[in-house]
N, CA, C and O atoms as a Tinker XYZ file with bonds, in Angstrom:
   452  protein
     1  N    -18.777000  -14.452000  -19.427000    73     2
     2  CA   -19.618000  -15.360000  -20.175000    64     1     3
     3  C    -18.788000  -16.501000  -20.771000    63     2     4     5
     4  O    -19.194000  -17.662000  -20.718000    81     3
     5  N    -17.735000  -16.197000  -21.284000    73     3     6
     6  CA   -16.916000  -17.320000  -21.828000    64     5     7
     7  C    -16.322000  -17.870000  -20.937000    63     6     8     9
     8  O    -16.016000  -18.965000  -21.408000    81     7
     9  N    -15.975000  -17.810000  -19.979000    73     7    10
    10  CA   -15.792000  -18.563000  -18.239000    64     9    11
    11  C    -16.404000  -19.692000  -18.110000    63    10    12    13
    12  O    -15.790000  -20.758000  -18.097000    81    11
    13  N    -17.879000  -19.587000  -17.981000    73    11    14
    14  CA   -18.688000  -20.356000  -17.913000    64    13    15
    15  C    -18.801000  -20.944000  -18.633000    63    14    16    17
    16  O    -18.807000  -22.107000  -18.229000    81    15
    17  N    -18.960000  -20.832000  -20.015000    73    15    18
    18  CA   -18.766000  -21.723000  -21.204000    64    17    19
    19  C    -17.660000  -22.626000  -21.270000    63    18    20    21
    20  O    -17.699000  -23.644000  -21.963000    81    19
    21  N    -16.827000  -22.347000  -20.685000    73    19    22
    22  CA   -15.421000  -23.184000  -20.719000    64    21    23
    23  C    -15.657000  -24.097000  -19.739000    63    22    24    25
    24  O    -15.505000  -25.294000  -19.986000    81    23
    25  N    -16.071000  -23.650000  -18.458000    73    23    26
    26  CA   -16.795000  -24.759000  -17.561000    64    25    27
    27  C    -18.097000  -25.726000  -17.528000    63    26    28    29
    28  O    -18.268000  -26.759000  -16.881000    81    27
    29  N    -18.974000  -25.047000  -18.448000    73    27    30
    30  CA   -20.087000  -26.209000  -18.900000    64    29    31
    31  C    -19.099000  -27.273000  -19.942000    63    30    32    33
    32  O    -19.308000  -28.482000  -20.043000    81    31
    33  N    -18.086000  -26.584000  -20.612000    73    31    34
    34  CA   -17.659000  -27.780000  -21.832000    64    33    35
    35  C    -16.995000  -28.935000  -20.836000    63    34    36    37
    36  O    -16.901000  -30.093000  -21.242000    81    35
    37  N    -16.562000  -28.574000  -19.575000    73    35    38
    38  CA   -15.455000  -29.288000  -18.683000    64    37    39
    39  C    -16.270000  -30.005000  -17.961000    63    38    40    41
    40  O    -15.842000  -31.085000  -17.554000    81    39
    41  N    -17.910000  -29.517000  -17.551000    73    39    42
    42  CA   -18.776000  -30.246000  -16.788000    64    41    43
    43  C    -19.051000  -31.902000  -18.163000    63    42    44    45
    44  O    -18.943000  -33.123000  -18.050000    81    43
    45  N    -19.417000  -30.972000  -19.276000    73    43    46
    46  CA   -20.008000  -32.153000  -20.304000    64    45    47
    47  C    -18.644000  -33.051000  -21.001000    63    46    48    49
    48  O    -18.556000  -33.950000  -21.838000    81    47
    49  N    -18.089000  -32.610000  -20.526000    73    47    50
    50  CA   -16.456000  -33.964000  -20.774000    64    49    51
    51  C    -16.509000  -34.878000  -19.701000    63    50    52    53
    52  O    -16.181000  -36.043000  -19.929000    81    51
    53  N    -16.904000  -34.510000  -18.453000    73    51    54
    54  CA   -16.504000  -34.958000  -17.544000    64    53    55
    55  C    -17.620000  -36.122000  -17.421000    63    54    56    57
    56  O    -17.286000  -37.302000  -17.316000    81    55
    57  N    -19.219000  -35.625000  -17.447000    73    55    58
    58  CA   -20.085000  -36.586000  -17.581000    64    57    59
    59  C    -20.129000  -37.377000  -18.691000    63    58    60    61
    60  O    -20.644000  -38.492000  -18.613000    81    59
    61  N    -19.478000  -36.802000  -20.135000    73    59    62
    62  CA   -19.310000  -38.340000  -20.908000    64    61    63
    63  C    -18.333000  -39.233000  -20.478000    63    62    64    65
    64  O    -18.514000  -40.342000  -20.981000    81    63
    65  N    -17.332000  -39.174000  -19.713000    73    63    66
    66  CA   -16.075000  -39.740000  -19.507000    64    65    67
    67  C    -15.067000  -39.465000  -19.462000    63    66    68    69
    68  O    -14.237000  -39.968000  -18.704000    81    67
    69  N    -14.803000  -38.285000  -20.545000    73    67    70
    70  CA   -13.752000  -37.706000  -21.132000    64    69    71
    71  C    -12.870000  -36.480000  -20.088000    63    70    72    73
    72  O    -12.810000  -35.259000  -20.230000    81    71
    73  N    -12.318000  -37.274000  -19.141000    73    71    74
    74  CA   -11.921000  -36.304000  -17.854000    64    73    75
    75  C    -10.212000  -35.935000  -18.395000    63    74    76    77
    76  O     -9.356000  -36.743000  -18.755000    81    75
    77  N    -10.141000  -34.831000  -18.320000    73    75    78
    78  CA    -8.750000  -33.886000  -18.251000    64    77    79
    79  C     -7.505000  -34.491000  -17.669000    63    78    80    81
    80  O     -7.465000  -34.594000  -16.443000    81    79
    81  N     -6.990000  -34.700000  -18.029000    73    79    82
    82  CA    -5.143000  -34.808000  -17.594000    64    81    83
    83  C     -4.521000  -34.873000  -16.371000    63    82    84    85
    84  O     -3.684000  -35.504000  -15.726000    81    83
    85  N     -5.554000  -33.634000  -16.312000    73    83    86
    86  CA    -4.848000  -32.786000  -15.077000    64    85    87
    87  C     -5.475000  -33.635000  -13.799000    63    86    88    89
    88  O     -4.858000  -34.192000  -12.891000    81    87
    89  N     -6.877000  -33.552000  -14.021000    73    87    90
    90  CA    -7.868000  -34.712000  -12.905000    64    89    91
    91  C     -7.519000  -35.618000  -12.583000    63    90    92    93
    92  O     -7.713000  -35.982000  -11.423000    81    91
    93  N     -6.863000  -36.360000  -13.467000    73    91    94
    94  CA    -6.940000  -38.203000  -13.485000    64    93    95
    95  C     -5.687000  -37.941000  -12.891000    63    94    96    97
    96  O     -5.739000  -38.895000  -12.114000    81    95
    97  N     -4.683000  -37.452000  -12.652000    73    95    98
    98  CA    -3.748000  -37.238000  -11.883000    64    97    99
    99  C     -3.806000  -37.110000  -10.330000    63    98   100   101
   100  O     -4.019000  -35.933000  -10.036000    81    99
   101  N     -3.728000  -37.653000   -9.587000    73    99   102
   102  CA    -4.243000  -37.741000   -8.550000    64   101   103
   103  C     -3.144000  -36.167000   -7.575000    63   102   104   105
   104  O     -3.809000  -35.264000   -7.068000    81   103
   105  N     -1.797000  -36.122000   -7.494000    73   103   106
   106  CA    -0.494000  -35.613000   -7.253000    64   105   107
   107  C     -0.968000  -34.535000   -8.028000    63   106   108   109
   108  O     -1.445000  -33.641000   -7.329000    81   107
   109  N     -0.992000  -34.334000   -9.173000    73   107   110
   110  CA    -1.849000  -32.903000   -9.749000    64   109   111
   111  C     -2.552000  -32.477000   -9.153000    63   110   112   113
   112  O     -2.135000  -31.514000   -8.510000    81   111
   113  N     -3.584000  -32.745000   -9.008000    73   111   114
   114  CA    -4.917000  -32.392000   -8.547000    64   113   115
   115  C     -4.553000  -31.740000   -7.036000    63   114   116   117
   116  O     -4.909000  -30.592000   -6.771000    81   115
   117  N     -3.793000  -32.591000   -6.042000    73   115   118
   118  CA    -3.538000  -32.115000   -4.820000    64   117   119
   119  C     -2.886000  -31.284000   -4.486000    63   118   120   121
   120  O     -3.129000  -30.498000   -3.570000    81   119
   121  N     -1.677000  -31.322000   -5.368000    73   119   122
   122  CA    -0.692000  -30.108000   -5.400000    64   121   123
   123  C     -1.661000  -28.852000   -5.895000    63   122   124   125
   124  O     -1.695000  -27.699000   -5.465000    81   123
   125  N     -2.174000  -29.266000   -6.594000    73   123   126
   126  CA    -2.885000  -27.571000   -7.293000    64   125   127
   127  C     -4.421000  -27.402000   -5.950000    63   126   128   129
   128  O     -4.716000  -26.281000   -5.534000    81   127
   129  N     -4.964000  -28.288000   -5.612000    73   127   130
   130  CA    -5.324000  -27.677000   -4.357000    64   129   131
   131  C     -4.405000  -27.036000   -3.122000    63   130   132   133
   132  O     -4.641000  -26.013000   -2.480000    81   131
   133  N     -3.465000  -27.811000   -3.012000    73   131   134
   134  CA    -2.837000  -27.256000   -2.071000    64   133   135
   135  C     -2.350000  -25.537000   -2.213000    63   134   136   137
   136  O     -2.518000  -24.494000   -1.582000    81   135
   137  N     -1.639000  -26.010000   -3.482000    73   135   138
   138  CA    -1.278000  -24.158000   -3.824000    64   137   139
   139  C     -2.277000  -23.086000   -3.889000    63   138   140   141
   140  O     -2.083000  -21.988000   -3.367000    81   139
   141  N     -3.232000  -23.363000   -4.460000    73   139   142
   142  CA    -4.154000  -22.383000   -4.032000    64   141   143
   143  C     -4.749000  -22.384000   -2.712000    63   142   144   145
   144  O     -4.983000  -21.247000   -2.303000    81   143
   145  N     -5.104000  -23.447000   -1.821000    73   143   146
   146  CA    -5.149000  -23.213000   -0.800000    64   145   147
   147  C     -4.237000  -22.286000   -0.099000    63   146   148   149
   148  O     -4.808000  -21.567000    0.721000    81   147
   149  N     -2.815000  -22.104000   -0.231000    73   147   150
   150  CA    -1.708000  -21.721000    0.385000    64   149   151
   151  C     -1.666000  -20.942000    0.060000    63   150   152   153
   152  O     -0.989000  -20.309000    0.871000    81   151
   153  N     -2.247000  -19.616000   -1.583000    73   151   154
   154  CA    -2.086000  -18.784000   -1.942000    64   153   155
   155  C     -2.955000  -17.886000   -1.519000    63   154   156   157
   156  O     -2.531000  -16.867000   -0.975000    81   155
   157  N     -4.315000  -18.096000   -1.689000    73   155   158
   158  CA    -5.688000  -17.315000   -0.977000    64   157   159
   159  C     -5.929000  -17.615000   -0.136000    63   158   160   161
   160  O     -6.105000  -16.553000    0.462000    81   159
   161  N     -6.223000  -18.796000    0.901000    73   159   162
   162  CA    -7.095000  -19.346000    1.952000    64   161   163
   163  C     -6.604000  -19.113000    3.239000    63   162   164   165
   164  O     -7.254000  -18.503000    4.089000    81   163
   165  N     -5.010000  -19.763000    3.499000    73   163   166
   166  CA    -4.572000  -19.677000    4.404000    64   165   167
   167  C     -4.024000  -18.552000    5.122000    63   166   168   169
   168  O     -3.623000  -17.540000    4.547000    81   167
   169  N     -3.998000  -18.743000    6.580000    73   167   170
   170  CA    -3.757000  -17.264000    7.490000    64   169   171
   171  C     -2.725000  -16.600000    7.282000    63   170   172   173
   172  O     -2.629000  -15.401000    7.544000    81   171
   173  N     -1.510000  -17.548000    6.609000    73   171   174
   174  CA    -0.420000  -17.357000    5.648000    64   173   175
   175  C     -0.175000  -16.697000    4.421000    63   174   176   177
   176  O      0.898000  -16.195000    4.086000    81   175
   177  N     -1.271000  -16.726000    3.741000    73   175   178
   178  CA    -1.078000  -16.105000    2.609000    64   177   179
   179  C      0.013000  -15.270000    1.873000    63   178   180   181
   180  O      0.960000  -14.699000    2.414000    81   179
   181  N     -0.328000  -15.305000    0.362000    73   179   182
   182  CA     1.319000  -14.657000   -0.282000    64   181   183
   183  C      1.048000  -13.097000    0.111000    63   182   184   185
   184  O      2.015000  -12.342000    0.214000    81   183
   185  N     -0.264000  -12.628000    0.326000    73   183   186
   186  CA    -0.841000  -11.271000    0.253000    64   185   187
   187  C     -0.251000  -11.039000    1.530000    63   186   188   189
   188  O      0.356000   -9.973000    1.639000    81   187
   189  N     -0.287000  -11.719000    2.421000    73   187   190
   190  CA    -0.320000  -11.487000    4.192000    64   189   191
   191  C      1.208000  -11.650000    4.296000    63   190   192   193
   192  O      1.652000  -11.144000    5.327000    81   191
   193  N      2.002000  -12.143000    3.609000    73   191   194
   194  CA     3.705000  -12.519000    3.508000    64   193   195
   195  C      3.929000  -11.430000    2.932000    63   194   196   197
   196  O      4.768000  -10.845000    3.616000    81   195
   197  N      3.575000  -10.655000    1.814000    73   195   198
   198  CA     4.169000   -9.434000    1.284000    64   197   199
   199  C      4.045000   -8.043000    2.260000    63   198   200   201
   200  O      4.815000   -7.097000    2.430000    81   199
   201  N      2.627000   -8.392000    2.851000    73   199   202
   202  CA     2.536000   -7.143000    4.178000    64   201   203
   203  C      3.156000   -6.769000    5.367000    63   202   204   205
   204  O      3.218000   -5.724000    6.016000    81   203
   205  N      3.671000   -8.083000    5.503000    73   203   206
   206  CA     4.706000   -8.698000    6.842000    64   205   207
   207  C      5.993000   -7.993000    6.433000    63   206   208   209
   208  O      6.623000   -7.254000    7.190000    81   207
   209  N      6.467000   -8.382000    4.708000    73   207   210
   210  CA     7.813000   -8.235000    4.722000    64   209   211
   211  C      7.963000   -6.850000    4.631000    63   210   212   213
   212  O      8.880000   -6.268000    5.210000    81   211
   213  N      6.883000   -6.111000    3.742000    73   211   214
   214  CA     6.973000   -4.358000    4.215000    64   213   215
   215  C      6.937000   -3.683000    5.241000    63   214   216   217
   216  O      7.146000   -2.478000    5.382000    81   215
   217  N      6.577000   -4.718000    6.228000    73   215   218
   218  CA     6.425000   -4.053000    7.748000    64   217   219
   219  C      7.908000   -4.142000    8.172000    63   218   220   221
   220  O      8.497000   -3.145000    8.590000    81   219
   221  N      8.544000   -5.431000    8.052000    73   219   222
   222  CA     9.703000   -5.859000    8.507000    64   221   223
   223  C     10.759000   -4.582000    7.750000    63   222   224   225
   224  O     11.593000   -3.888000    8.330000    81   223
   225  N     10.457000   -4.573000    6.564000    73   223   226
   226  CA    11.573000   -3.654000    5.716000    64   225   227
   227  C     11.565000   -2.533000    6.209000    63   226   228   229
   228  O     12.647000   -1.960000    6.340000    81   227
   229  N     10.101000   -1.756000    6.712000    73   227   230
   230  CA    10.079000   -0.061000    7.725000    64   229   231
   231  C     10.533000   -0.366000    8.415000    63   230   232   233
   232  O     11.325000    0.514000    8.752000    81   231
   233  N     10.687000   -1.940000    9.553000    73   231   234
   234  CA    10.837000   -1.751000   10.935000    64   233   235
   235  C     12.579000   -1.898000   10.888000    63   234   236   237
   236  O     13.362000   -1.278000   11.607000    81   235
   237  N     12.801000   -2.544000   10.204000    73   235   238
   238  CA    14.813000   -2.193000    9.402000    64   237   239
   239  C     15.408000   -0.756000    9.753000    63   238   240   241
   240  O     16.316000   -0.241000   10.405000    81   239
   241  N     14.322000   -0.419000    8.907000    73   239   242
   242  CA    14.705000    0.964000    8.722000    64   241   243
   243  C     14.500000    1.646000    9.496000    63   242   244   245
   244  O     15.541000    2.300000    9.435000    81   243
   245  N     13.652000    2.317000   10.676000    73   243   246
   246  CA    13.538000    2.806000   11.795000    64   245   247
   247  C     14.501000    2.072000   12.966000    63   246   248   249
   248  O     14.515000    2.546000   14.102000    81   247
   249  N     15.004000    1.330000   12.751000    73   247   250
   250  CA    16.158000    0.365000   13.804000    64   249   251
   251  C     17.182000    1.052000   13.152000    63   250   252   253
   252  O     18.090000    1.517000   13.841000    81   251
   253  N     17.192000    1.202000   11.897000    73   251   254
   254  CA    19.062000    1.882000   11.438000    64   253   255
   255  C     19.015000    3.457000   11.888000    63   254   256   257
   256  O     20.035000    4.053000   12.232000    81   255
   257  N     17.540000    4.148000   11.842000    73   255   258
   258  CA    17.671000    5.604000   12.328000    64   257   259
   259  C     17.984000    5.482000   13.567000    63   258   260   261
   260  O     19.067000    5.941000   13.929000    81   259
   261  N     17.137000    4.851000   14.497000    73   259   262
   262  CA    17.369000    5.016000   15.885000    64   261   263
   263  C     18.601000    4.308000   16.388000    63   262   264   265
   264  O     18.822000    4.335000   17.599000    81   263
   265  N     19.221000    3.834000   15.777000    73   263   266
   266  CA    20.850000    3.539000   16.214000    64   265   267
   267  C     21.897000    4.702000   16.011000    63   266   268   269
   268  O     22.831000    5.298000   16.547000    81   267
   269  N     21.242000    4.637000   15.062000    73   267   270
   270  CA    21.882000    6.688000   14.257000    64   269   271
   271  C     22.032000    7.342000   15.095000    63   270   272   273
   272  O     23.129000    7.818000   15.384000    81   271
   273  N     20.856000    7.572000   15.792000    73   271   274
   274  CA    20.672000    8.858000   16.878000    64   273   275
   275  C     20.847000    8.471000   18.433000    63   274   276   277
   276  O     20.645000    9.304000   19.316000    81   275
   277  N     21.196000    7.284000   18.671000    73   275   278
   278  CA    22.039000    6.799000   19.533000    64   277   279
   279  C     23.258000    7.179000   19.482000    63   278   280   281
   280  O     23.882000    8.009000   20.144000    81   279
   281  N     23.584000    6.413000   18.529000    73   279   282
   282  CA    25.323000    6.989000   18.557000    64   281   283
   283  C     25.551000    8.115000   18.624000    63   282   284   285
   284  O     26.288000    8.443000   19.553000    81   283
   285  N     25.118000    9.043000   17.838000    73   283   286
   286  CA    24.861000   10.528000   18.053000    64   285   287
   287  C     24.736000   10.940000   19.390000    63   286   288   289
   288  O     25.434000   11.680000   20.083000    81   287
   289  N     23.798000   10.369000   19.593000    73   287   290
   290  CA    23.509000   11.006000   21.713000    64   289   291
   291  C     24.671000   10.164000   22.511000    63   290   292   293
   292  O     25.060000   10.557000   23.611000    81   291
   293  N     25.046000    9.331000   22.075000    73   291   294
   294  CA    26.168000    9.002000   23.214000    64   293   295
   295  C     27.622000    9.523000   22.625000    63   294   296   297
   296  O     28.500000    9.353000   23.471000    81   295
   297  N     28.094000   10.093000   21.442000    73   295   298
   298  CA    28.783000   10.792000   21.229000    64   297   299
   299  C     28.698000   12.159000   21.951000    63   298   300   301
   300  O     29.695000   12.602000   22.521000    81   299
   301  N     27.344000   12.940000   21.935000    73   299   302
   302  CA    27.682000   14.206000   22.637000    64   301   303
   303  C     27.517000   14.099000   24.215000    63   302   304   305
   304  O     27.810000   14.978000   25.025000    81   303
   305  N     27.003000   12.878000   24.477000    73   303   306
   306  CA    27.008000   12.547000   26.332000    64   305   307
   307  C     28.895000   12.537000   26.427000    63   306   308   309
   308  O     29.427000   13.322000   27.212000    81   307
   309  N     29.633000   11.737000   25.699000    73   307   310
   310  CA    30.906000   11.752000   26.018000    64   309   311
   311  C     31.503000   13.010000   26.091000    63   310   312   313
   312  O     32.014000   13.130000   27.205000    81   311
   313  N     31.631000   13.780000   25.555000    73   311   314
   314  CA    31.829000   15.373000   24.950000    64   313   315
   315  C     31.401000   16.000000   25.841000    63   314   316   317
   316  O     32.457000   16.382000   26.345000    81   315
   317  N     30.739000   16.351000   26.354000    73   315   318
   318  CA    29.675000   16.443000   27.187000    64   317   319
   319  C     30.202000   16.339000   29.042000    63   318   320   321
   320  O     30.105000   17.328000   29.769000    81   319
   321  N     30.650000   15.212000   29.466000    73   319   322
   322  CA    31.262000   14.354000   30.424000    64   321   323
   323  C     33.125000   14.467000   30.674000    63   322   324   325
   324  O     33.904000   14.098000   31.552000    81   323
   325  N     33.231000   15.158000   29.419000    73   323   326
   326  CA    34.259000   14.661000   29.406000    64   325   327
   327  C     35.482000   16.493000   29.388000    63   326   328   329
   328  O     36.676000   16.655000   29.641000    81   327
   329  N     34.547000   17.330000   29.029000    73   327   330
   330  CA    35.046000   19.059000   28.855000    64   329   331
   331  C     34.488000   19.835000   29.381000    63   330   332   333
   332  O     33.286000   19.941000   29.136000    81   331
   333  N     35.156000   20.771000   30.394000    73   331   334
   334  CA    34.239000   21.483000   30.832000    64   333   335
   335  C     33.677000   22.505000   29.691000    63   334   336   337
   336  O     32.464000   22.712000   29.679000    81   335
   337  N     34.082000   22.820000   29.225000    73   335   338
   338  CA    33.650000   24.303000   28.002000    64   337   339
   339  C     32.847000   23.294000   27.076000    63   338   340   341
   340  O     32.035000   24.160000   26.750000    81   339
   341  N     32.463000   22.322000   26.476000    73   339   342
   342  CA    31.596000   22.029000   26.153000    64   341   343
   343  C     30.298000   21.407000   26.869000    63   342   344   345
   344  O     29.463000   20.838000   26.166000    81   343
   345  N     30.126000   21.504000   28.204000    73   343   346
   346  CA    29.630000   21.026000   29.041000    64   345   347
   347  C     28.688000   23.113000   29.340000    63   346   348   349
   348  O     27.572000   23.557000   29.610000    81   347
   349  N     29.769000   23.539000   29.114000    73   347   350
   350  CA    28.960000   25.214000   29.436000    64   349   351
   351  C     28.728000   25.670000   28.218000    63   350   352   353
   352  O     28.249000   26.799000   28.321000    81   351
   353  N     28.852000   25.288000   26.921000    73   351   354
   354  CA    28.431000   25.497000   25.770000    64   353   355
   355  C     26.824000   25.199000   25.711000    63   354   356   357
   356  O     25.968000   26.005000   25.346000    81   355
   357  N     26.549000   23.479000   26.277000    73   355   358
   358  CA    25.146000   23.207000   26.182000    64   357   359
   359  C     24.451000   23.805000   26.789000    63   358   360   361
   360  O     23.340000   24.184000   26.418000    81   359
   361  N     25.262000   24.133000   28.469000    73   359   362
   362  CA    24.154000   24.601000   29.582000    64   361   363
   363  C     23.594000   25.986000   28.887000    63   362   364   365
   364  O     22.377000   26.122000   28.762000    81   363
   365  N     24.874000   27.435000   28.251000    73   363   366
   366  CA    24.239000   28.322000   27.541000    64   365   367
   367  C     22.961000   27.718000   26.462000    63   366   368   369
   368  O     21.850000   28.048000   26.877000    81   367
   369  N     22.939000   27.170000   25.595000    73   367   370
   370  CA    22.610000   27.317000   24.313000    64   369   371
   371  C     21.057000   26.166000   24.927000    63   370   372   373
   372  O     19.941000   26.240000   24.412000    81   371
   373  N     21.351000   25.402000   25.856000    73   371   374
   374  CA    19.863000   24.722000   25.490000    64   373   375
   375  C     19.238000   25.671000   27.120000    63   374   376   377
   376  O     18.348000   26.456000   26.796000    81   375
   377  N     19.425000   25.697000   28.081000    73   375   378
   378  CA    19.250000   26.325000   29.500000    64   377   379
   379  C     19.433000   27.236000   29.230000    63   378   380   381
   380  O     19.588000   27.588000   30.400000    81   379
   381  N     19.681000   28.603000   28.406000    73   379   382
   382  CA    19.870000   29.916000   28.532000    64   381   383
   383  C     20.260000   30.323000   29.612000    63   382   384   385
   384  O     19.935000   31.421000   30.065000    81   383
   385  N     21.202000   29.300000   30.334000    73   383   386
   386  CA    22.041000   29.890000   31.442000    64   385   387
   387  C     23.304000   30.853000   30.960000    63   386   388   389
   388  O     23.813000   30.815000   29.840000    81   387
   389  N     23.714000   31.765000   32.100000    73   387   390
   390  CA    24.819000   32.580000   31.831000    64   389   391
   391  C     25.374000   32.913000   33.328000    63   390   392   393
   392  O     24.858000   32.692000   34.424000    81   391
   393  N     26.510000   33.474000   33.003000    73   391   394
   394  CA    27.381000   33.829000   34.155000    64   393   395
   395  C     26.845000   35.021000   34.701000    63   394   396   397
   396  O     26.040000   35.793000   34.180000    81   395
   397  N     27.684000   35.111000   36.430000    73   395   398
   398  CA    26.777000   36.485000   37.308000    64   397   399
   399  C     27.281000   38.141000   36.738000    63   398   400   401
   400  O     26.941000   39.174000   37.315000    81   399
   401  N     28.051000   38.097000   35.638000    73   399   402
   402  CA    28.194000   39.260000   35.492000    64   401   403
   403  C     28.388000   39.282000   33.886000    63   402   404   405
   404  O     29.337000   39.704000   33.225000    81   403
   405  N     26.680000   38.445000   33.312000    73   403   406
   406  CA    26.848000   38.711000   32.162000    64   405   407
   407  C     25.362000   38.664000   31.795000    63   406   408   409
   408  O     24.492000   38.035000   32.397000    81   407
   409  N     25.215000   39.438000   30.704000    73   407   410
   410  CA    23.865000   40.138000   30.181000    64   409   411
   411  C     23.659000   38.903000   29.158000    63   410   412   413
   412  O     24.641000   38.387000   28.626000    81   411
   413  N     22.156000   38.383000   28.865000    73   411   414
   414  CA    21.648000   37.462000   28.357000    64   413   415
   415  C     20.604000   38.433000   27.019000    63   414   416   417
   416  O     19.738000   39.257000   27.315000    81   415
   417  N     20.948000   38.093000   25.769000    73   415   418
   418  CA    20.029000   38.388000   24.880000    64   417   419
   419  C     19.584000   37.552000   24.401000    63   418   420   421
   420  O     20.411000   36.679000   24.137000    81   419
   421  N     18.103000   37.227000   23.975000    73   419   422
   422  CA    17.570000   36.144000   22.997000    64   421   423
   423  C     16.907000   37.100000   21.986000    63   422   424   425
   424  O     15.950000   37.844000   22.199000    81   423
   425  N     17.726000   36.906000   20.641000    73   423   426
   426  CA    16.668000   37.069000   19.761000    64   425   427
   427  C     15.589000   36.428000   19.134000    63   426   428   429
   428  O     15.948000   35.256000   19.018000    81   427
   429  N     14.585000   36.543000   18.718000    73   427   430
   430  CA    13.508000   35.766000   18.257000    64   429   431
   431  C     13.108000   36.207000   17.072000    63   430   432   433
   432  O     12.325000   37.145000   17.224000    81   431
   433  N     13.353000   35.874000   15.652000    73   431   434
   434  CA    12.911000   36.174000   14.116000    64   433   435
   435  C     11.673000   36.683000   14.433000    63   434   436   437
   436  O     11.092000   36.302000   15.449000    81   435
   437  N     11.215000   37.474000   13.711000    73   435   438
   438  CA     9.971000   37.802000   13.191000    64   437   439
   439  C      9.323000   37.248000   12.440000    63   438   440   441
   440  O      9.859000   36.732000   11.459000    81   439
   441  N      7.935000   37.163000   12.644000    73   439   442
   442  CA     6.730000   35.681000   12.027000    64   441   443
   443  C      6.230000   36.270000   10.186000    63   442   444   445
   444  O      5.417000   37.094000    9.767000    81   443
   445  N      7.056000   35.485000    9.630000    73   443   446
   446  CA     6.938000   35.836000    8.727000    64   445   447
   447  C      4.956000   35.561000    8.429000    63   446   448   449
   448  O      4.314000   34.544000    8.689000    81   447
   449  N      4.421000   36.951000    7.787000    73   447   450
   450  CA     2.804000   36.852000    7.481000    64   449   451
   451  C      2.507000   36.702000    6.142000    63   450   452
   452  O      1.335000   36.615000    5.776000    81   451
């Protein structure tokens, strides 16, 4: 309610003559359209710039993990390539492969209820 009241007093200044500062300024007036144009209106927006830069800041951050785990995987590809006994370490432990004159156990925990 007092909104409006502040804007009827600004309508009845304006029709006696008595125009604002800010109006008769021509460079005022445009600049302060412009900024609000630039703040709410445009496809740009400060709202649509803050959403961008949080996207950009996750997508940072998922680029520093997955370099992580690059290096990681091409550390154990070298290791890997490069020994035989760690080369038959993986084949046991991820392939549950084993040699012809050796007995294979897997244990499996019990499901906790």
């Amino acid at each position: 309610m007092a909104k409006r009241s502040a804007i009827k007093k600004l309508i009845i200044k304006i029709r006696k003559g008595d125009i604002p500062w800010f109006l008769k300024n021509r460079y005022m007036l445009c600049g302060s359209v412009f900024l609000i144009w630039m703040f709410f209106f445009d496809r740009n927006n400060a709202i649509e710039q803050f959403k961008l830069y949080r996207h950009l800041r996750d997508l940072k951050g998922k680029k520093e993990f997955y370099s992580q785990q690059l290096k990681e995987v091409k550390e154990e590809k070298t290791d890997l390539f490069t020994s035989e006994k760690s080369l038959e370490k993986y084949a046991r432990e991820h392939y549950m492969m084993k040699k012809p004159n050796e007995d294979l156990f897997v244990i499996v925990p019990a499901e906790k209820k």
